[in-house]
GURODO-6914 format. One record per residue (C-alpha): x, y, z negated; residue number from 0; residue in one letter. Coordinates in nm, 3 decimals, m for minus. Layout:
<sites>
@c1 = X; c2 = Y; c3 = Z; num = NUM; residu = A
...
</sites>
This chain:
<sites>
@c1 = 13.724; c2 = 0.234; c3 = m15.014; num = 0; residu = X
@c1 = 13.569; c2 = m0.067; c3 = m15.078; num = 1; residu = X
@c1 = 13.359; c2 = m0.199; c3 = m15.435; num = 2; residu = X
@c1 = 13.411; c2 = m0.559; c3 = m15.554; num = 3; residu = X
@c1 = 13.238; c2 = m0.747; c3 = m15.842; num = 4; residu = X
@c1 = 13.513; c2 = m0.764; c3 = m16.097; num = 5; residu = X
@c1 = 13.478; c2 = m1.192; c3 = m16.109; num = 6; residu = X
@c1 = 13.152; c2 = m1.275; c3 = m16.246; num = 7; residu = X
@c1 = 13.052; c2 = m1.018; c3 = m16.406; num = 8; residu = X
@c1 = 12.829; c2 = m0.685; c3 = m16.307; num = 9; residu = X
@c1 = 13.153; c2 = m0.440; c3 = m16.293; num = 10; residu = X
@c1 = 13.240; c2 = m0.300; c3 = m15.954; num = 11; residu = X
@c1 = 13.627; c2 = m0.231; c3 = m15.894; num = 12; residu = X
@c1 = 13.773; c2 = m0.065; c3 = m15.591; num = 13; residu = X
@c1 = 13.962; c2 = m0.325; c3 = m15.442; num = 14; residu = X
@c1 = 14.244; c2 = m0.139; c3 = m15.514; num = 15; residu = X
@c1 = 14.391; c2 = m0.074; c3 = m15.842; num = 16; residu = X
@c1 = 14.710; c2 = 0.173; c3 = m15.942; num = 17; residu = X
@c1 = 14.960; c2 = 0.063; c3 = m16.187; num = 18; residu = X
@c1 = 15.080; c2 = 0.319; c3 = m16.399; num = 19; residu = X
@c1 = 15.419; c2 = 0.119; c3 = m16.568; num = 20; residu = X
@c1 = 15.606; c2 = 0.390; c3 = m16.331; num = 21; residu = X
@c1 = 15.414; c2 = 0.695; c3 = m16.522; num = 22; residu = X
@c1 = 15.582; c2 = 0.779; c3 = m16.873; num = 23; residu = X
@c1 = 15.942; c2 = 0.959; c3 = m16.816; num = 24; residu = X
@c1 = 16.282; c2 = 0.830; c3 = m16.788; num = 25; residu = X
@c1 = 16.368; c2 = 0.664; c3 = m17.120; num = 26; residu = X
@c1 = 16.597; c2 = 0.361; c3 = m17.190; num = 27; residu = X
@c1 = 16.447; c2 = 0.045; c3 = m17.036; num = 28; residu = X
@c1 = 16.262; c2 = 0.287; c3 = m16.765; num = 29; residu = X
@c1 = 16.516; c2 = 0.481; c3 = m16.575; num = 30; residu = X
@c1 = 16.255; c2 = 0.571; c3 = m16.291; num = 31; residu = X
@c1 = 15.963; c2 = 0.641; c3 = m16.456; num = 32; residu = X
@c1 = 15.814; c2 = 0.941; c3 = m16.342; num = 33; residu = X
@c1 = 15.727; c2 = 1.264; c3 = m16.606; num = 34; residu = X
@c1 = 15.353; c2 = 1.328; c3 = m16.684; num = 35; residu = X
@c1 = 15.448; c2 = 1.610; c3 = m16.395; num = 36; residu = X
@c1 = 15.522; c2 = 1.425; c3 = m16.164; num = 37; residu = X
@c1 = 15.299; c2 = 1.120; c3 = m16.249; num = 38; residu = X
@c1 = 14.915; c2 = 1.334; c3 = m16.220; num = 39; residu = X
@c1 = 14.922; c2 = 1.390; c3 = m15.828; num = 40; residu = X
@c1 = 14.931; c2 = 1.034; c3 = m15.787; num = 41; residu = X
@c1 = 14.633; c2 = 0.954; c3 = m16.022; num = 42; residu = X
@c1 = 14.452; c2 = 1.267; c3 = m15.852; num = 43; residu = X
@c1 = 14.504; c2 = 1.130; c3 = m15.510; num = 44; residu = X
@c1 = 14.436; c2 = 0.756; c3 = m15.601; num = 45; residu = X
@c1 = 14.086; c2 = 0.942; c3 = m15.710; num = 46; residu = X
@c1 = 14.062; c2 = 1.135; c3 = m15.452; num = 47; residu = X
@c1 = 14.109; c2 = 0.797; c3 = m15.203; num = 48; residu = X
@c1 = 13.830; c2 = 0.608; c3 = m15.399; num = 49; residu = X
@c1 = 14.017; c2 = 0.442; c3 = m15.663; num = 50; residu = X
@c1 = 13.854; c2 = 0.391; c3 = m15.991; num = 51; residu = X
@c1 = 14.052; c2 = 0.160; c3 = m16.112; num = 52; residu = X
@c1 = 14.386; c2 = 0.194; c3 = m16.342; num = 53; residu = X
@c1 = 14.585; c2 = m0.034; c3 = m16.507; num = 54; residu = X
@c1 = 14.874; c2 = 0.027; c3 = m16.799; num = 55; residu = X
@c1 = 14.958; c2 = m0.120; c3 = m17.112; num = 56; residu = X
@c1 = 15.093; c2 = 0.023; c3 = m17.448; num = 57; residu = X
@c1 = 15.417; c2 = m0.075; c3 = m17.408; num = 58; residu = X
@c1 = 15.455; c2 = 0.110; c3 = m17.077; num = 59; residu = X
@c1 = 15.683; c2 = 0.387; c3 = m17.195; num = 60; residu = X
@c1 = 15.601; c2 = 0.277; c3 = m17.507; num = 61; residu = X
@c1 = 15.233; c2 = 0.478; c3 = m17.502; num = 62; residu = X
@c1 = 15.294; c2 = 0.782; c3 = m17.299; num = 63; residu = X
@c1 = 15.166; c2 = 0.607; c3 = m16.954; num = 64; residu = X
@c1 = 14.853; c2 = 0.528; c3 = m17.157; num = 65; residu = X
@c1 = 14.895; c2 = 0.912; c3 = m17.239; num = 66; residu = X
@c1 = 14.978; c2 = 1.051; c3 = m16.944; num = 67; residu = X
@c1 = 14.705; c2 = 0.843; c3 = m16.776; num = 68; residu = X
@c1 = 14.386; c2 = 0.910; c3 = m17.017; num = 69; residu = X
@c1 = 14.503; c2 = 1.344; c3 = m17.005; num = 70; residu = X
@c1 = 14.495; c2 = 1.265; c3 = m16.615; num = 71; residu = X
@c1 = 14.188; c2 = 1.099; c3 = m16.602; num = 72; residu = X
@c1 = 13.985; c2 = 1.320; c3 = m16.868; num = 73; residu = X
@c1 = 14.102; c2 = 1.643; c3 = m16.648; num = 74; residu = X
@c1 = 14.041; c2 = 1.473; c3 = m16.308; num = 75; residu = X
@c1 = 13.759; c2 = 1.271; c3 = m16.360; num = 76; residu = X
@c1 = 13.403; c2 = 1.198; c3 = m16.578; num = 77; residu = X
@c1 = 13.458; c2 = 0.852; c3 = m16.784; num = 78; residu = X
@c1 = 13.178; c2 = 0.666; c3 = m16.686; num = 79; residu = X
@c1 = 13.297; c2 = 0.661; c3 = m16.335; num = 80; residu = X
@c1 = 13.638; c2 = 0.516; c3 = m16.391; num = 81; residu = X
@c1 = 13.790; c2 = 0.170; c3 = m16.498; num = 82; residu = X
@c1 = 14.058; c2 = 0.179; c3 = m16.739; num = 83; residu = X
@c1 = 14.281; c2 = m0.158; c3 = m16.827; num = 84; residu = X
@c1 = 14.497; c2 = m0.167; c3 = m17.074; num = 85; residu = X
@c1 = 14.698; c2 = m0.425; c3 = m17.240; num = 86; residu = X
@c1 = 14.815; c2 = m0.569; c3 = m17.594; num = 87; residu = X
@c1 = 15.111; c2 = m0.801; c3 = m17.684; num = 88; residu = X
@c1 = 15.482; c2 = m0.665; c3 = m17.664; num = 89; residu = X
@c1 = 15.684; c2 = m0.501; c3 = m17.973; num = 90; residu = X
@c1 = 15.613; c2 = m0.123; c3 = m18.037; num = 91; residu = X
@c1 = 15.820; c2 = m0.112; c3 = m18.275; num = 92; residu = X
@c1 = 16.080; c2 = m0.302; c3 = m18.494; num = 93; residu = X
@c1 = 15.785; c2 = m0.394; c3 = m18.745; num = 94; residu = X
@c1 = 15.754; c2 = m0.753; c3 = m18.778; num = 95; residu = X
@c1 = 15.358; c2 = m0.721; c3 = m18.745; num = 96; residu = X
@c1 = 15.387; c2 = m0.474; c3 = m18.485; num = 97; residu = X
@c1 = 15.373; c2 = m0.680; c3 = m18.164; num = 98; residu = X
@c1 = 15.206; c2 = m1.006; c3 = m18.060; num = 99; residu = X
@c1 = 14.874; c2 = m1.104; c3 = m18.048; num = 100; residu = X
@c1 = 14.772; c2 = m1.142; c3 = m18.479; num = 101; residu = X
@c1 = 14.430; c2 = m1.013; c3 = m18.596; num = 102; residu = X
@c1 = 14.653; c2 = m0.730; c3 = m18.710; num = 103; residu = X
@c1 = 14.815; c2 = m0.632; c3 = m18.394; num = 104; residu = X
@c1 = 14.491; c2 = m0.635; c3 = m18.208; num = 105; residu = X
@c1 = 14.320; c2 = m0.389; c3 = m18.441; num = 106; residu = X
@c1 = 14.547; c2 = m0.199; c3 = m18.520; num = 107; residu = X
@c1 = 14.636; c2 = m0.209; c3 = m18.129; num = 108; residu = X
@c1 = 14.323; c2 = m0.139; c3 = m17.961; num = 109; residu = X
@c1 = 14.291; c2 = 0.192; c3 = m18.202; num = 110; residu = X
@c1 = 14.640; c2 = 0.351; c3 = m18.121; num = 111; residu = X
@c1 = 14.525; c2 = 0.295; c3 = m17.732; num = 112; residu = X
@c1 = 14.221; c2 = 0.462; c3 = m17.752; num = 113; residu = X
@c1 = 14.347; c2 = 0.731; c3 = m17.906; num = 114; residu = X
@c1 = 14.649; c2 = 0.755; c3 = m17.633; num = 115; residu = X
@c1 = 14.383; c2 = 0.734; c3 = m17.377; num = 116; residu = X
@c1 = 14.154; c2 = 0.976; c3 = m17.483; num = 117; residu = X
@c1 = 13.864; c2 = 0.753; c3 = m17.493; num = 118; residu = X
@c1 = 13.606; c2 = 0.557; c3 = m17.720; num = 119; residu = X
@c1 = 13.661; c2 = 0.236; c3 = m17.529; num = 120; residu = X
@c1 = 13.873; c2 = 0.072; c3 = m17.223; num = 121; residu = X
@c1 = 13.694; c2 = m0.132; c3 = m16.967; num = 122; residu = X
@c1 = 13.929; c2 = m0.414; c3 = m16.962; num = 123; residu = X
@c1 = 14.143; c2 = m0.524; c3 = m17.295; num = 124; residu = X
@c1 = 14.407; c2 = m0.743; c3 = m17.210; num = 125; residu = X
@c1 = 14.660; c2 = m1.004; c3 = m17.382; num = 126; residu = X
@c1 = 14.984; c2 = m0.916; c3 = m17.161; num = 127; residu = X
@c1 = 15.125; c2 = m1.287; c3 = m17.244; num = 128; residu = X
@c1 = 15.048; c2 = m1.567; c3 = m17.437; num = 129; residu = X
@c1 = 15.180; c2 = m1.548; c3 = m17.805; num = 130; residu = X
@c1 = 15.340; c2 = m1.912; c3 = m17.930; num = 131; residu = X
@c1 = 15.337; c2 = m1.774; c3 = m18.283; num = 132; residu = X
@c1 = 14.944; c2 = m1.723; c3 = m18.335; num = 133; residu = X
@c1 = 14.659; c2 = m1.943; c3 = m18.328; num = 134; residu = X
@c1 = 14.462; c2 = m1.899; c3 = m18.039; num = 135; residu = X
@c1 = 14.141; c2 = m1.877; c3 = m18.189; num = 136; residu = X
@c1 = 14.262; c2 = m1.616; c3 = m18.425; num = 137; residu = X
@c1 = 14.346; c2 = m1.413; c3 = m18.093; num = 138; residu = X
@c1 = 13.994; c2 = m1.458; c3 = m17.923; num = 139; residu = X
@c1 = 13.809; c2 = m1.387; c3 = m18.232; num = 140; residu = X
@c1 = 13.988; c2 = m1.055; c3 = m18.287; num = 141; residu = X
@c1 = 13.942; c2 = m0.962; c3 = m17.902; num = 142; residu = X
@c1 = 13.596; c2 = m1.073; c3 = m17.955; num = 143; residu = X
@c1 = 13.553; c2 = m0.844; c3 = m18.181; num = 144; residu = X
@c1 = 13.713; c2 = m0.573; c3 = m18.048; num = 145; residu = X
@c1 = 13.430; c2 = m0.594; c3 = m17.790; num = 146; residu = X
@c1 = 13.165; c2 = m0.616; c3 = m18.036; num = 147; residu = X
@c1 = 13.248; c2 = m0.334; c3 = m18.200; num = 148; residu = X
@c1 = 13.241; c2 = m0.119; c3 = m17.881; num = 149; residu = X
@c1 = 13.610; c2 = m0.034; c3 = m17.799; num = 150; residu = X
@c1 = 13.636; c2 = m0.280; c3 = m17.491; num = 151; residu = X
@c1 = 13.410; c2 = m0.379; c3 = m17.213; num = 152; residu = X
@c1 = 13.553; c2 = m0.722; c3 = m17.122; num = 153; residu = X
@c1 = 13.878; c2 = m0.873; c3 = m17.210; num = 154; residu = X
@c1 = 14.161; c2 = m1.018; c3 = m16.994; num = 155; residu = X
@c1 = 14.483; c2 = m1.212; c3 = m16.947; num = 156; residu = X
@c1 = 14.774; c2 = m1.149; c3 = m16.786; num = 157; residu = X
@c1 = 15.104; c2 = m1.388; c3 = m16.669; num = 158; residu = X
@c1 = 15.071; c2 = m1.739; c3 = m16.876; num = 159; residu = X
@c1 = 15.030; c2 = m2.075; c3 = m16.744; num = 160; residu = X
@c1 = 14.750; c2 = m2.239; c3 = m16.670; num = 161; residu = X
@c1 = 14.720; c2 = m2.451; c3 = m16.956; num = 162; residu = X
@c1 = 14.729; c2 = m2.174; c3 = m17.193; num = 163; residu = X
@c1 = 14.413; c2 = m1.968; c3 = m16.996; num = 164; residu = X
@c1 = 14.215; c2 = m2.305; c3 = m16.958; num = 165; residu = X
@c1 = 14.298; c2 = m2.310; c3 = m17.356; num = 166; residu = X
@c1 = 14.150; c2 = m1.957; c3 = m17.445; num = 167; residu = X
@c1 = 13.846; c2 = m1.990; c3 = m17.223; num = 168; residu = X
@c1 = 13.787; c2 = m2.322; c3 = m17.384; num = 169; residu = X
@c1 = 13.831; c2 = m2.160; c3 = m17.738; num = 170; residu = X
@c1 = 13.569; c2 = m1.882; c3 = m17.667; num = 171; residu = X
@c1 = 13.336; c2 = m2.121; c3 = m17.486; num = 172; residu = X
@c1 = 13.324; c2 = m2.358; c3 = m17.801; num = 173; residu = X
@c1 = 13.258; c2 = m2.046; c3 = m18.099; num = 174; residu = X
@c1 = 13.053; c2 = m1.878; c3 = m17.849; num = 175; residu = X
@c1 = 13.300; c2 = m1.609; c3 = m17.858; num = 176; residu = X
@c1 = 13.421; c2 = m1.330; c3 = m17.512; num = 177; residu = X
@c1 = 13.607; c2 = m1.477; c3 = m17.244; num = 178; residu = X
@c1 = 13.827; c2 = m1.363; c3 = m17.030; num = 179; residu = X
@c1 = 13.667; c2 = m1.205; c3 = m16.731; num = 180; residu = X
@c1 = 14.009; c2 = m1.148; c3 = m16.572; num = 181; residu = X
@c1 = 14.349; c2 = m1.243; c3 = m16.483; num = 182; residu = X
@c1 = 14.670; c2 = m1.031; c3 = m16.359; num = 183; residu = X
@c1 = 14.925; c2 = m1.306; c3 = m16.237; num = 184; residu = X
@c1 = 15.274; c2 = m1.222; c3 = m16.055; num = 185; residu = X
@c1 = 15.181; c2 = m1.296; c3 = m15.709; num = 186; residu = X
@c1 = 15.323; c2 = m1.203; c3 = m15.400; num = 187; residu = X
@c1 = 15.426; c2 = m1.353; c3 = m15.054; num = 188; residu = X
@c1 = 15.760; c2 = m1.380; c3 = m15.230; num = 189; residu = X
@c1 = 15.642; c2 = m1.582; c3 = m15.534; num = 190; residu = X
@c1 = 15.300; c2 = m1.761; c3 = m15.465; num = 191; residu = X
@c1 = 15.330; c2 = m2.051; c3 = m15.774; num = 192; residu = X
@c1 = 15.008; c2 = m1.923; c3 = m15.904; num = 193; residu = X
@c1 = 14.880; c2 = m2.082; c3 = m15.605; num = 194; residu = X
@c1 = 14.948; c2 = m2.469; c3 = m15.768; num = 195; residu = X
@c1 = 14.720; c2 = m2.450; c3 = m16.101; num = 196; residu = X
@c1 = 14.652; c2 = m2.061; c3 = m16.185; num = 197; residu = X
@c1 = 14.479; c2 = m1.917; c3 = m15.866; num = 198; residu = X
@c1 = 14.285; c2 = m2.254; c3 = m15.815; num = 199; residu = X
@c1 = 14.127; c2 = m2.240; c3 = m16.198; num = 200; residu = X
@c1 = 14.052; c2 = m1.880; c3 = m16.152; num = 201; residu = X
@c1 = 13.881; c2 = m1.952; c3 = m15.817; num = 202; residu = X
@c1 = 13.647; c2 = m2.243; c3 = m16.005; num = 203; residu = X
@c1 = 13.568; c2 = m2.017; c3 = m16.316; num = 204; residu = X
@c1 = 13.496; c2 = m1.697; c3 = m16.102; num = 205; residu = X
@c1 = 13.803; c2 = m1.524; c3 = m16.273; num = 206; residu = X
@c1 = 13.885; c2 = m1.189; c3 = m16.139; num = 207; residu = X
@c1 = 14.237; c2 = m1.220; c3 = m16.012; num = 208; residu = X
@c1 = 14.438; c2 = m0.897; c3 = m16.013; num = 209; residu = X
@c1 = 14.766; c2 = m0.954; c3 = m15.947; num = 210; residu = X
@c1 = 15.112; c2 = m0.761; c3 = m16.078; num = 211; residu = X
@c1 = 15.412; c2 = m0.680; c3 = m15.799; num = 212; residu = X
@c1 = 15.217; c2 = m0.727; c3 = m15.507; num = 213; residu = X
@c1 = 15.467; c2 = m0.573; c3 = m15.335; num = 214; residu = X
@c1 = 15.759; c2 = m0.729; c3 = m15.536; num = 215; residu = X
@c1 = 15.867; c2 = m0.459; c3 = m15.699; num = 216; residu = X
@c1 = 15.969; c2 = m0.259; c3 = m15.360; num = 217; residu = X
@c1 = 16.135; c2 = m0.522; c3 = m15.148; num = 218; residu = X
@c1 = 15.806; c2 = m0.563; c3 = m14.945; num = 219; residu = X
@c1 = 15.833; c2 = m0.251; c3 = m14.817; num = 220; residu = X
@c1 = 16.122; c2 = m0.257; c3 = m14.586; num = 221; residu = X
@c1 = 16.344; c2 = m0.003; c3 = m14.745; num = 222; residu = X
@c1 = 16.580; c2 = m0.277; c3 = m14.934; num = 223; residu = X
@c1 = 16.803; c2 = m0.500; c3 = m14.828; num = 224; residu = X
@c1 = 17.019; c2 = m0.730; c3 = m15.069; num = 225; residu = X
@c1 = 17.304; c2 = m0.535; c3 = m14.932; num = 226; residu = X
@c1 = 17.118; c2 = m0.193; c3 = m15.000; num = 227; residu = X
@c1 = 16.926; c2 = m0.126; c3 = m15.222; num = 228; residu = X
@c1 = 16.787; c2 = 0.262; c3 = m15.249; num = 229; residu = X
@c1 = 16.602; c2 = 0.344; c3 = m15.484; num = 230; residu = X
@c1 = 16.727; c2 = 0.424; c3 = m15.839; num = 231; residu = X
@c1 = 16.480; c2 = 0.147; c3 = m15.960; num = 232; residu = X
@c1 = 16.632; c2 = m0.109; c3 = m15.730; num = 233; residu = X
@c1 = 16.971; c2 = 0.023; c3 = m15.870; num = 234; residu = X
@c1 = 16.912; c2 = m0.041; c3 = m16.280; num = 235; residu = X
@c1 = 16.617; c2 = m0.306; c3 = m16.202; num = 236; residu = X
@c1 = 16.785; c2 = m0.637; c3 = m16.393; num = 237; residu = X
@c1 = 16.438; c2 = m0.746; c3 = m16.446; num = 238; residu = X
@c1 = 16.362; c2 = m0.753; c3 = m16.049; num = 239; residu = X
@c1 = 16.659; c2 = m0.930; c3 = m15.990; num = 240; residu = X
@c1 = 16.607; c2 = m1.200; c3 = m16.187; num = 241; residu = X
@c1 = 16.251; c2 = m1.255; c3 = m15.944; num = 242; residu = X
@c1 = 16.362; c2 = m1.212; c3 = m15.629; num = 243; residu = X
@c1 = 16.736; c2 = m1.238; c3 = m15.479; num = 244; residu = X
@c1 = 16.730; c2 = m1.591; c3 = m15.342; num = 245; residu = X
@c1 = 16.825; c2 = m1.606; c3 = m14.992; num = 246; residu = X
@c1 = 16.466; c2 = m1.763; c3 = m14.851; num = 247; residu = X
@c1 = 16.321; c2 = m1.422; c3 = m15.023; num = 248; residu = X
@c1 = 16.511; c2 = m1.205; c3 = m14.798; num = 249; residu = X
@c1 = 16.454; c2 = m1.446; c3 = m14.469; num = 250; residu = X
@c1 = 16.063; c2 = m1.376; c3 = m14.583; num = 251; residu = X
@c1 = 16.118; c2 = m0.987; c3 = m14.562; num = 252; residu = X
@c1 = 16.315; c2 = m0.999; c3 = m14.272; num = 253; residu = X
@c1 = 15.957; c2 = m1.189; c3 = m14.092; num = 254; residu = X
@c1 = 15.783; c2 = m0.942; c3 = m14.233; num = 255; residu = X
@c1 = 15.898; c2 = m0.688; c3 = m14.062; num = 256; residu = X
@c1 = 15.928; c2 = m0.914; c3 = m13.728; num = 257; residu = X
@c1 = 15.524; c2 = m0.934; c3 = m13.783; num = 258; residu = X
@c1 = 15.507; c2 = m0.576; c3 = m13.874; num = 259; residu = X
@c1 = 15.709; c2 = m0.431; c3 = m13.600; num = 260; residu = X
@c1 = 15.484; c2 = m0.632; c3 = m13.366; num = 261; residu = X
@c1 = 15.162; c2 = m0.483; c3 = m13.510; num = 262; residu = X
@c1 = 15.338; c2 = m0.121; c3 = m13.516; num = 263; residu = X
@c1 = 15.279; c2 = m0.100; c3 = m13.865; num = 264; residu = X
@c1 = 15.449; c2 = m0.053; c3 = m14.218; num = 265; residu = X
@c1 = 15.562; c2 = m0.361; c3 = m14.370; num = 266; residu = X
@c1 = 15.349; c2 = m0.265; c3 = m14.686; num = 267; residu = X
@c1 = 15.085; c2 = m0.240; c3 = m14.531; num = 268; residu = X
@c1 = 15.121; c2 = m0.602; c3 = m14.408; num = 269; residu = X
@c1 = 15.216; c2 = m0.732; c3 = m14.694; num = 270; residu = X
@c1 = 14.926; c2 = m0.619; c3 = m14.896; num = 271; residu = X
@c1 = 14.694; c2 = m0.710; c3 = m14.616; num = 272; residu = X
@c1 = 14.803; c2 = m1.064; c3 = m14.681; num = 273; residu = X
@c1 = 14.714; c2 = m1.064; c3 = m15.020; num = 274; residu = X
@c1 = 14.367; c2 = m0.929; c3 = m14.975; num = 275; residu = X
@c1 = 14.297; c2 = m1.225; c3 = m14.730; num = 276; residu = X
@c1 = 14.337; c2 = m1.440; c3 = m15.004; num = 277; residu = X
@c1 = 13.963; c2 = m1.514; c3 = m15.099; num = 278; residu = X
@c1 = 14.066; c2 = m1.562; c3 = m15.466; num = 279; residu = X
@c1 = 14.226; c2 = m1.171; c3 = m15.499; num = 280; residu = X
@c1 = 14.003; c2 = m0.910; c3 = m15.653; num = 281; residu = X
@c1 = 14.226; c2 = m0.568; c3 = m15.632; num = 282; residu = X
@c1 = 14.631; c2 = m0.595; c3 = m15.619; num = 283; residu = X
@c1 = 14.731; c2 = m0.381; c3 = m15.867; num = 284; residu = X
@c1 = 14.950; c2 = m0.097; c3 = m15.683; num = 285; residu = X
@c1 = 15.255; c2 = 0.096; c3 = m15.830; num = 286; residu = X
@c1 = 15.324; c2 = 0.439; c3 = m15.627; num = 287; residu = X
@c1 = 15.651; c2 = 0.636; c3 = m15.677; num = 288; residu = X
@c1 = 15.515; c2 = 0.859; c3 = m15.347; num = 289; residu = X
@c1 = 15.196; c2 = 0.968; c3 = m15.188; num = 290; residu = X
@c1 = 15.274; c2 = 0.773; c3 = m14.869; num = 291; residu = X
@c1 = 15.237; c2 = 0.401; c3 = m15.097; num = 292; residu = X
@c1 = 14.849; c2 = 0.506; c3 = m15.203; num = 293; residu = X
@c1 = 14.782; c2 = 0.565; c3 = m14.848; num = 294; residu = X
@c1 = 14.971; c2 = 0.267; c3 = m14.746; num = 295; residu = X
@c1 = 14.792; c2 = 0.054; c3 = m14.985; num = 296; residu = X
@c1 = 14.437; c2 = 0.186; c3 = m14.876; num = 297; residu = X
@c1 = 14.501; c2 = 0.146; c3 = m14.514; num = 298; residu = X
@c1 = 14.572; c2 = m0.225; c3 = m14.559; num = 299; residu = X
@c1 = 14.204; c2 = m0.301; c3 = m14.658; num = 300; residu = X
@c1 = 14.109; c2 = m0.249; c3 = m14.309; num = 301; residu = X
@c1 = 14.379; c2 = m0.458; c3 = m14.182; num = 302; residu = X
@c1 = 14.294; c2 = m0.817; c3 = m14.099; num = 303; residu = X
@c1 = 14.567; c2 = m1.107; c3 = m14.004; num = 304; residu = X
@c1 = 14.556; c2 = m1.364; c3 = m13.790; num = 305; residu = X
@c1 = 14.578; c2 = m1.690; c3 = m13.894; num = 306; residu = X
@c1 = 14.878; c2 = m1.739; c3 = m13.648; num = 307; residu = X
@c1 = 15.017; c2 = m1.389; c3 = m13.842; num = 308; residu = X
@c1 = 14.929; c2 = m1.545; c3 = m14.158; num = 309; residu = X
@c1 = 15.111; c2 = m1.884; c3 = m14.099; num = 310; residu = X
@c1 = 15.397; c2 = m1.706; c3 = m13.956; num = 311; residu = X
@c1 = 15.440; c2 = m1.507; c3 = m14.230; num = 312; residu = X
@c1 = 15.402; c2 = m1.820; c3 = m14.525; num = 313; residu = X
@c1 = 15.603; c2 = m2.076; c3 = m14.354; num = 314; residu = X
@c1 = 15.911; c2 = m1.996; c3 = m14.499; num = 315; residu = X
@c1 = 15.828; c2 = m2.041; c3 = m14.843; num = 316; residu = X
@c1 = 16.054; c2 = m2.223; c3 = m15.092; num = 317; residu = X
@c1 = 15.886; c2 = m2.269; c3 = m15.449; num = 318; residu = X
@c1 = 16.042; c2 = m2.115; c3 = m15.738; num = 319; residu = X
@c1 = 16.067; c2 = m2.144; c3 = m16.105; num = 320; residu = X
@c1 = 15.805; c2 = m2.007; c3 = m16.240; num = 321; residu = X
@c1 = 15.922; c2 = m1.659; c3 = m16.356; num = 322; residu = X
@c1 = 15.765; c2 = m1.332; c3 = m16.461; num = 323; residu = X
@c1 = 15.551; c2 = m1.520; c3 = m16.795; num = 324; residu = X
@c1 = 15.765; c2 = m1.352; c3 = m17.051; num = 325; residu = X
</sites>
């Protein structure tokens, strides 16, 4: 495995992280997501490969991934040797005050996750989108404070545009207030807009950049098709479909595996190898449904592309709108 600074600051990440959005039970919106049974080999293992960092977010499963993840991680593992990101912003409940990013929220937030994840503090505290309906230096303050008062490490943001980022480090560079050490985009070889504006600013303020779907949400992998798609995910995934069903997407998975084939390897592994070429990527964050996609995701870091690989596999590119921000 190997340890990256975590953008400019002194934290060391492996340079790859597992997603736990797939770790909570089947419920409503998540059809696929795995019990707490079936969910703890796969944070074992990820440990057990090197990993020691793990991403969720309270409304995965609305808490019980952050559960299921800090009873994992408390049984598997000592505290102090493990990075734990979690995130604040969506509704967990049909309270008004319950959801967004309010002074409220963010208190009241950051205490219900600690207590799911069985822990005085997370390492990263993140906004999971921008909210339009609060101030942003009420937001900054309160996530300043959250880290002055112990319960986070550093603080983060996740899919906004670039505007809105340059916005809340300018906020907490002006009171003197945390900044965000870190941001989780939706990049991929099938959606690379964070390339224009987002990727670029993260790249001149030494941003970690830890990006969401780096496999786009299983059709990097080989196993789907438009025509077939296998997975019960893939089967109630409305979300997915709104990404990535245009027909240049699919000509892009079909090269792939052209490029794949050739190297007599798994199109994940490919796939993720591209991303960690990017000199701006910090640790993709991985989602694993089996054991194979940890190993899969590990074996990529010692994978390096040509530049003729590289080009072959970018040239058919067709910008999108920008999707995945709300």
């Amino acid at each position: 495995m190997e340890y990256v600074r975590f953008g400019n600051t002194g934290l060391k990440v492996s340079r790859i992280c597992l997603g736990t959005m797939t770790y909570g039970g089947p419920n409503e919106r998540w059809q696929w997501a795995l019990s707490e049974e079936e969910s703890r080999p796969f944070i074992r293992k990820a440990l057990e490969l090197g990993i020691n960092f793990f991403d969720t977010a309270d409304v995965y499963s609305l808490g019980r991934s952050e559960e299921i993840l800090g009873n994992a991680l408390k049984d598997f593992a000592r505290r102090d040797e493990v990075v734990i990101a979690t995130k604040v912003f969506n509704a967990m409940s049909s309270d008004p005050n319950d959801q967004g990013l309010s002074r409220k929220h963010i208190m009241s937030s950051i205490d219900s996750s600690l207590r799911r994840l069985k822990t005085d503090y997370v390492d990263i505290y993140q906004a999971h989108r921008w909210d339009y309906n609060t101030p942003i230096d009420e937001t900054m303050e309160a996530l300043h404070d959250v880290v002055k008062a112990g319960k986070a490490r550093y603080i983060g943001g996740s899919s906004m545009f670039s505007w809105q980022f340059s916005k809340a480090l300018y906020t907490s560079d002006l009171h003197g207030w945390t900044r965000f050490v870190s941001m989780q985009p939706h990049y991929n070889l099938l959606y690379r807009e964070e390339e224009r504006e987002m990727i670029p600013l993260c790249l001149d303020e030494k941003i970690a950049v830890i990006p969401w779907s780096p496999l786009a949400r299983g059709l990097l992998t080989g196993s789907r098709t438009k025509e077939r798609n296998e997975t019960l995910r893939a089967r109630t995934d409305q979300f997915g479909k709104l990404l990535y069903y245009a027909e240049s997407d699919f000509e892009i998975v079909r090269r792939l595996g052209e490029v794949a084939k050739k190297r007599k390897l798994p199109d994940a592994q490919v796939a993720l190898a591209w991303l960690l070429s990017k000199p701006a990527i910090t640790a993709p964050i991985i989602g694993a449904t089996r054991l194979e996609h940890l190993e899969d995701a590990v074996a990529a870091l010692n994978i390096k592309l040509s530049e003729e690989e590289i080009n072959k596999l970018e040239e058919l590119y067709q910008p999108h709108p920008v999707l995945g921000h709300s």
